[in-house]
N, C-alpha and C positions, 0 to 999 in steps of 0.2 A: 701133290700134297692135299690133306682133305681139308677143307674148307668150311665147316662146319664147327659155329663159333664156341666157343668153352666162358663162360663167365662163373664166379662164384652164387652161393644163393644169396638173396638178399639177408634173409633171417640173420646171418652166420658174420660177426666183425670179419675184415678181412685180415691174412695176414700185414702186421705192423710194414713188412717191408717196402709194400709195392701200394698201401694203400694209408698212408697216416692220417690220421686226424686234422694235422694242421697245412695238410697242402691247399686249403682255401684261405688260408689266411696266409700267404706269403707271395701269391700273385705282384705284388706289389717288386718283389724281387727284379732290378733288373741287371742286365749283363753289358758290360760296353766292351769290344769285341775289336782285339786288335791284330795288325795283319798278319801276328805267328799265331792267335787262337787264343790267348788268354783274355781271362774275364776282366783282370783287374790286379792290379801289383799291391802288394804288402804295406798298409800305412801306419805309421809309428806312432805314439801317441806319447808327448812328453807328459806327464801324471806324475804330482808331488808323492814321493815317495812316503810310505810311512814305517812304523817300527816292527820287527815283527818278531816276536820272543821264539828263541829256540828252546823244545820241550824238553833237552836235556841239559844243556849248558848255562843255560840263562842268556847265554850271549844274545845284544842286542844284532840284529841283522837287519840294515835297513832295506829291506825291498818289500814291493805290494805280490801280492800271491802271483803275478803274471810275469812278475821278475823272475821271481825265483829261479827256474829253470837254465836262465842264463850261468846261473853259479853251481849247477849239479856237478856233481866228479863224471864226466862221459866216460863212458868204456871202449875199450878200440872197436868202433863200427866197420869190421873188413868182412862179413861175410854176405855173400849173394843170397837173396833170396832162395826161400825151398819153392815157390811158385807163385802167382798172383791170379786173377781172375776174376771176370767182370760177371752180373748176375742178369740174364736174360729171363722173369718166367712166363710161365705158359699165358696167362692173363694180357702180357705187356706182349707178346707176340701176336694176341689178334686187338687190342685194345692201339698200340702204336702204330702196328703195319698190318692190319687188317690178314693176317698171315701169308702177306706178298712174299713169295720167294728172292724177290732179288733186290725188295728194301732189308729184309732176315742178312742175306747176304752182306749188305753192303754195311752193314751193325756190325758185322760180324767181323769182316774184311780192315773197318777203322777201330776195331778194337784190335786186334793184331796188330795192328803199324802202331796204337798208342803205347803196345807194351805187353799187353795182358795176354798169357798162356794160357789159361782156359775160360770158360764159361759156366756158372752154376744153372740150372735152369730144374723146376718141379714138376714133379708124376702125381694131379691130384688122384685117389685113390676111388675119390667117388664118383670122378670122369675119366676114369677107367673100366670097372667092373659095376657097369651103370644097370644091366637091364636085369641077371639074373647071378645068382651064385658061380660063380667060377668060372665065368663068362667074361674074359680080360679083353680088351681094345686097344691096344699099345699105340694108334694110328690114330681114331678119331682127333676130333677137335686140333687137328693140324699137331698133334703129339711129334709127328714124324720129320718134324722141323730141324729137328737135333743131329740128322746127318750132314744135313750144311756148315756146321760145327767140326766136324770131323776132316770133311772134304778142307777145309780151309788149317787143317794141321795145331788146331786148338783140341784141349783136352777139354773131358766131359765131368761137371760133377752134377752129378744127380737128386735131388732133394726128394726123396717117397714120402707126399705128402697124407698124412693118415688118419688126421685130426676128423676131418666130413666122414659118416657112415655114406654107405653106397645106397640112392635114391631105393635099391627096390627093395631093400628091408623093411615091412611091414611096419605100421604107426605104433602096431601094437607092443610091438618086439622090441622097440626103443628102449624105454626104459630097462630094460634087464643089458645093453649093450651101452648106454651112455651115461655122462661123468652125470654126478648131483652135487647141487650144494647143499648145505646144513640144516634141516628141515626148522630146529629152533628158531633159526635166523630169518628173517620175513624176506628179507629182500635177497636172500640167497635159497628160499625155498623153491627151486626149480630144478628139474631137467635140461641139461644144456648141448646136447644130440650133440655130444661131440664123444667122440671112443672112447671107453673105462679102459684103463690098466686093470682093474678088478674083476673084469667079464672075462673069465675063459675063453666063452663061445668069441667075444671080440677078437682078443688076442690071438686065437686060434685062427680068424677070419684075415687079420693083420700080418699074422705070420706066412699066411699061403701069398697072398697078395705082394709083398715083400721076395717072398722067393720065386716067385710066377715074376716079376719085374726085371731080379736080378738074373736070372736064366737069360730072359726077353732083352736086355739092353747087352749084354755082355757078347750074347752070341752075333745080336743086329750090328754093333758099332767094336765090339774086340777091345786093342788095346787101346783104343779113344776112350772107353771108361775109365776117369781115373778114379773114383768115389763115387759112395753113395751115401747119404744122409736119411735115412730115418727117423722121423718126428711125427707124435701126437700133438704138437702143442699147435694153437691157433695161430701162434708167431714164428713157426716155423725153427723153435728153442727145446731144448731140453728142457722143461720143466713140467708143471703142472699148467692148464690153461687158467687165465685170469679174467674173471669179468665180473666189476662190480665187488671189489677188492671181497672176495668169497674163497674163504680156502677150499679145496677141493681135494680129494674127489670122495663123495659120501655114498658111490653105488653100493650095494648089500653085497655085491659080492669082494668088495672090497674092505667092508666092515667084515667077514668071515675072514680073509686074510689076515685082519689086523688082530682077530682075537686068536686065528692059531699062532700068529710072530708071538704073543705075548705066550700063551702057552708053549710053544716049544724054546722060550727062555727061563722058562719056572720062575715068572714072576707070582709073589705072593697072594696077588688077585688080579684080575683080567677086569681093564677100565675103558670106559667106552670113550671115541672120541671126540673132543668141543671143536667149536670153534668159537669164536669170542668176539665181543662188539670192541669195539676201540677204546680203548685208555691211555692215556699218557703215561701209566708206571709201567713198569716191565712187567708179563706175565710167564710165573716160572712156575707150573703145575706139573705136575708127574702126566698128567691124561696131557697135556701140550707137547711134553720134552717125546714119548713113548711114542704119538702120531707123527711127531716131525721124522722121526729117526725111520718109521718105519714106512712112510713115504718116501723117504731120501734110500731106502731101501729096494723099494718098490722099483720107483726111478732107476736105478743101478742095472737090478737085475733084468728090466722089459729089456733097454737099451744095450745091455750087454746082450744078451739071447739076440738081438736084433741086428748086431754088428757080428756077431759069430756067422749066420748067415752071408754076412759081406765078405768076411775073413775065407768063410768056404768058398767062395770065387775068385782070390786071390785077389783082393780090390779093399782099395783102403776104406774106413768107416770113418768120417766125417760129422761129428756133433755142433751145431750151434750149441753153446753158453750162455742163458743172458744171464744181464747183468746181475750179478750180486753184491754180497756185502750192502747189504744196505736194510730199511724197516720194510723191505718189500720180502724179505728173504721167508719169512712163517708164511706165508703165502705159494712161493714160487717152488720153495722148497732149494736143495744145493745137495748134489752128488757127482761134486767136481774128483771129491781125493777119492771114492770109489770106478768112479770111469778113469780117470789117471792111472787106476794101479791094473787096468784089463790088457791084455795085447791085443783083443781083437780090436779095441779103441784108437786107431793110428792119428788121427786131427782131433784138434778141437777150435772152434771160432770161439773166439772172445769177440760177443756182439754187443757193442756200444752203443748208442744216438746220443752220449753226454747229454742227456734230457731225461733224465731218470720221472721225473714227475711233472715233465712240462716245460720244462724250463732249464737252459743251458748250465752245466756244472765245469768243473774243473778239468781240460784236458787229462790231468793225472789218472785221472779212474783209469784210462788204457793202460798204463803200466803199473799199477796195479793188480789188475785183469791177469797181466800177463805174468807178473810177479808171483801170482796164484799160482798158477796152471804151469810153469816153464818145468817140462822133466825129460831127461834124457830118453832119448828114442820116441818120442812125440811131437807134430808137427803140431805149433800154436800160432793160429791164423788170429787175425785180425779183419774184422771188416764193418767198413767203413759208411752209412747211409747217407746218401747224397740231397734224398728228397727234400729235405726241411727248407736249404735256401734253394735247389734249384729243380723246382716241381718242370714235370714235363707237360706237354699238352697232347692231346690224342690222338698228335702225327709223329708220336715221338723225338718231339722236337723241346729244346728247356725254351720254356715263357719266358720273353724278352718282351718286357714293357714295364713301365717307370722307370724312378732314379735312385734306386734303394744302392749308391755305389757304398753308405755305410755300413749295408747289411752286410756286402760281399767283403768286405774289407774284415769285418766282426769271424765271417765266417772262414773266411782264409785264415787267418791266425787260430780259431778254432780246429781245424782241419791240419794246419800243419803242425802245432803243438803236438795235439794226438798219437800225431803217426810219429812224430819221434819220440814221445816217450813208449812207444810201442819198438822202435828200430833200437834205442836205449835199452829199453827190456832184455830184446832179444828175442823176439817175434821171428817165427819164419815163414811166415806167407803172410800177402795181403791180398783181402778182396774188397771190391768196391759193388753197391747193389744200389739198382735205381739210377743208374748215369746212362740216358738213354744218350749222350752226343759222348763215346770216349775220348774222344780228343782233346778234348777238356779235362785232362786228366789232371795234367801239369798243375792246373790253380788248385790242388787237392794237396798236392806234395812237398814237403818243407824242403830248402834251397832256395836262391836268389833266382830268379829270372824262368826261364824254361826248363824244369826238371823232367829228366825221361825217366819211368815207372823204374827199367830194367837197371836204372844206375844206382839205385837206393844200396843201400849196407845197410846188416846189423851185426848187434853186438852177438852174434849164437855162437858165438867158439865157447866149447867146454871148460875150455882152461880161465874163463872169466868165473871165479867164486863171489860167490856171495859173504859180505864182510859185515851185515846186519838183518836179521831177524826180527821179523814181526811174528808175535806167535796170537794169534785171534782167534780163541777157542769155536769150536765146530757150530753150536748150537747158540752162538751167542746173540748174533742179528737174530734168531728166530724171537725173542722176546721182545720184539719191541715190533710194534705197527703203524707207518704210515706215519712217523713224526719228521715234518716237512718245517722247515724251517719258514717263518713270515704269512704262515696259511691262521688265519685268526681262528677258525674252525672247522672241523672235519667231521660228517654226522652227529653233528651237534657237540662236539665233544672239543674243549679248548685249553690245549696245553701249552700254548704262549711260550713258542720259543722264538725270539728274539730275529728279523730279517737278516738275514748274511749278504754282505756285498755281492753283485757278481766275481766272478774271477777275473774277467775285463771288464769296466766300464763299458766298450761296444759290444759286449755281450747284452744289454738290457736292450738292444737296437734288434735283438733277433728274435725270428717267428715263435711265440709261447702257445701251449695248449694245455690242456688239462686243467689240473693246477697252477700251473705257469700261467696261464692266462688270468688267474688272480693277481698276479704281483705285474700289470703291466708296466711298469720301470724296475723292475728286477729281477730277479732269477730264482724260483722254488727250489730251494738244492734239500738233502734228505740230511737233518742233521745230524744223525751218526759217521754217515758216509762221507759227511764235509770232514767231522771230527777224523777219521781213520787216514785223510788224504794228508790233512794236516802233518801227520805223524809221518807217514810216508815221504813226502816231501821232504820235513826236517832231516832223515835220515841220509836223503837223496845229496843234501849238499854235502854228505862228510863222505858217503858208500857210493862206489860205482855200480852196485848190485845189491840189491835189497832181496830175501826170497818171504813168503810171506808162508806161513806153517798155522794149519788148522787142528790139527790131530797132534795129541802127546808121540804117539810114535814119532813122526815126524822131527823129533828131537832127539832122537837117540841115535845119528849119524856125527859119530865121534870125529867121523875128518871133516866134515862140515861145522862142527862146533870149532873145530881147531884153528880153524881160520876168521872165525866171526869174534866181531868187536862190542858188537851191542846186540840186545837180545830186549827186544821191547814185548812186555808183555799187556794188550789189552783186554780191560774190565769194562763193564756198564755197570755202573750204579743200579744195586736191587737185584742183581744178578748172581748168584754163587753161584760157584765152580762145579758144585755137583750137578748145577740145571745144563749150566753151558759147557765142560767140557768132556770131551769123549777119552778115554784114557786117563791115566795119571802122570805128570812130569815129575822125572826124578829132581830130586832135592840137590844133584848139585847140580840142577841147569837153573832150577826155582832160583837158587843164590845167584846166580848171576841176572834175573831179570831186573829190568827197570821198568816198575809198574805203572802205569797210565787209565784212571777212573772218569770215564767218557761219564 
């Protein structure tokens, strides 16, 4: 194995997964460790109930939002997972075990007995084709570690990491290959040496490297590759890269794209793109609604083009999701219903940290997530970040020191909420990323005592309908930015919305960052996406299945209507129909909504 160490550059945030923010503030975390392996058993917390209005009944329901879930209608949870898998990457192979073969191994070997069938692990792209043009290294920096994976009867998923250009591209040449932000915008007037969707010559360059990998892993390791993930983005997501809340991406050759999208629609005049300083009202502009749509375009088609390459090796295409629905979405952008409707698109991860802005939210958003995304002939993963309470140290071993047993307790009910309303949903795989000790799985997994990965259910039989409709027009989060509930200001700008409880009381007990680290007794939650869970939860206690529909089409599935009971439709205040919604709903679905003005 080569031994020669792989680190990211410093310049470059790392990906979210393996490097967060707030793993120096949760040291403090500790584990008390007993003689089956568990961190810490489930602590109850008796908490005076209070009233909580149903948004369509009026009924009064007494339970606190952490209740709730005890009274959802469950659906019959009998089917086995589609697969699980633990996420090893390349960084945490010489950062934990210095790229020892037979600590590689023995990770490898106690993730197997915990449960988990395969391993994710990343191809960064620019510690690959390091020194010249088309001059690939599939071996350096201990890359060739991923046969040990193999040999041990685990399957492979591959993440082609593509965001880094490759070191020997000239300083000069940058700019015409990397993202920009908004020249208007001061603090988003940069270069961000990170790949343009808009560069040809990138794409081009993306495109060989992607196929040069998928040759290279397929023929080295066979039917051990089960997936491959290609991603631009810094977090290792489908979307647009974030830094320094800057929409992006403003390369020129991507402003050339955006004015032939407009031109080959015969719009009346060809508008150039904004981006915009923050406000508290919604912004519903033709030049906003025209950029989003055609980035959520852009988006579609790179990753489609990219997963057809996977489709021609006969290997599934694998997309991380982050999170949406929420004031971050003009920003990140969402071309969840366009990768849904591709076939070369076979997965998608709904990727969560329930810390949208810092600070812990509602286990719900997972079924939500997956409420979104659940379509026949598509496998919807889930996964799971481990780091926030149980950061590792650089023997790949989790930090065991203090008495934070509140934390672990906070975050056990955190964790195992999650994953059921994920097994609820009707999720079919789960991954876990960042658990350098798997044996520890068990405090992750909701059940009483020692839960094993492989004994979980869900709800994925087809024959489970959905009995209520959320219908949340496409473009509607894109209007609004970065309205965080209990944040008194954000670049200067204060729109006083009012602190929202945590979802547990022991949620205020657990590690904040960001934003969250302003509300240090409480929890930053994003007050749209607190309002949309709302909704969804009320529903959850009458519907064993909720599906949530972004697109007018999406409404015109006559035997899906035929069985739905309630048809919630949400608005934003300031918002019309023509900014946010994509299509038109016929007039006898319209009669049957019941309208809700967030």
């Amino acid at each position: 194995m080569s031994t020669k160490k792989y680190s990211p550059p410093r310049s470059r945030k790392p990906p979210a997964r393996f490097l967060r923010p707030f793993l120096g503030l949760i040291s403090v975390a500790t584990v008390y460790f007993f003689c089956f392996g568990s961190f810490i058993s489930q602590q109850e917390e008796n908490l005076p109930a209070t009233e909580y209005v149903s948004l369509f009944s009026g009924q009064q329901i007494p339970l606190e939002r952490w209740q709730r879930p005890s009274s959802f209608l469950k659906p019959p949870m009998t089917s086995r997972l589609e697969g699980t898998y633990a996420t090893l990457w390349l960084q945490q192979v010489h950062s934990w075990f210095d790229s020892d073969s037979e600590r590689i191994a023995e990770f490898l070997s106690e993730s197997k007995a915990a449960g988990f069938e395969g391993i994710m692990t990343d191809v960064p792209w620019s510690w690959t084709e390091r020194e010249r043009e088309g001059d690939f290294d599939f071996k350096s920096f201990s890359k060739d570690w991923m046969g040990e994976v193999c040999k041990q009867g685990l399957k492979l998923h591959i993440v082609l990491r593509l965001n880094e250009l490759p070191p020997w591209i000239p300083e000069n040449e940058l700019d015409e290959l990397s993202e920009r932000g908004f020249g208007k915008r001061e603090i988003c007037n940069e270069v961000f040496k990170s790949t343009s969707m808009g560069s040809t010559r990138a794409m081009g360059m993306v495109n060989q490297f992607v196929a040069r990998s998928i040759e290279f892993y397929t023929s080295e390791y066979g039917d051990c590759v089960e997936s491959f993930s290609p991603t631009l983005n810094n977090e290792l997501e489908t979307r647009y890269t974030q830094e320094r809340d800057c929409m992006r991406d403003f390369n020129p050759g991507m402003l050339l794209k955006f004015e032939k999208w407009q031109q080959d629609r015969n719009f009346e005049s060809v508008v150039e793109p904004l981006d915009y300083p923050l406000q508290c009202s919604p912004i519903v502009t033709t030049e906003l609604q025209r950029w989003w749509d055609f980035r959520n375009d852009v988006l579609a088609e790179v990753y489609g083009n990219l997963c057809g390459l996977v489709s021609n090796a006969n290997r599934r295409c694998l997309l991380h999701i982050g999170e949406f629905f929420s004031s971050t979405d003009r920003i990140n952008g969402n071309a969840i219903s366009s990768l849904l409707a591709m076939p070369q698109v076979t997965d998608l991860t709904m990727d969560s940290n329930m810390a949208l802005w810092g600070g812990p939210v509602s286990p719900s958003i997972v079924g939500v997530l997956i409420d979104a995304s659940r379509k026949a002939g598509k496998i919807i993963h889930y996964e799971a970040a481990t780091e926030r309470i149980f950061p590792c140290d650089n023997s790949g071993k989790i930090v065991r020191n203090g008495e934070g047993t509140d934390i672990l307790a906070a975050a056990k009910l955190m964790y195992n909420e999650a994953i059921n309303r994920a097994l609820e949903s009707g999720v079919d795989a789960l991954g876990f990323t960042n658990l350098c000790e798997p044996r520890f799985i068990s405090d992750f997994l909701p059940g009483e005592g020692k839960t094993e990965l492989l004994s979980l259910r869900s709800a994925r039989s087809t024959e489970i309908l959905p009995t209520a409709i959320i219908y949340l027009p496409f473009r509607l989060f894109a209007a609004v930015d970065r309205q965080i509930a209990g944040i008194e200001s954000i670049d200067g700008v204060k729109c006083d919305h009012p602190t929202i409880p945590c979802w547990h009381p022991s949620f205020s007990k657990l590690p904040k960052f960001g934003f969250g680290a302003k509300l240090p007794g409480g929890c930053a939650q994003d007050i749209y996406q607190f309002k949309l869970i709302e909704v969804w939860d009320s529903l959850r206690l009458r519907h064993e299945r909720v599906s949530i529909v972004i697109d007018a089409e999406g409404l015109d599935d006559e035997q899906l209507l035929s069985e739905v009971k309630e048809i919630v439709s949400i608005n934003i205040k300031g918002v019309p129909s023509e900014f946010s919604e994509r299509g038109k709903v016929k007039e006898s679905v319209k009669e049957r909504f019941i309208s809700i003005t967030f």
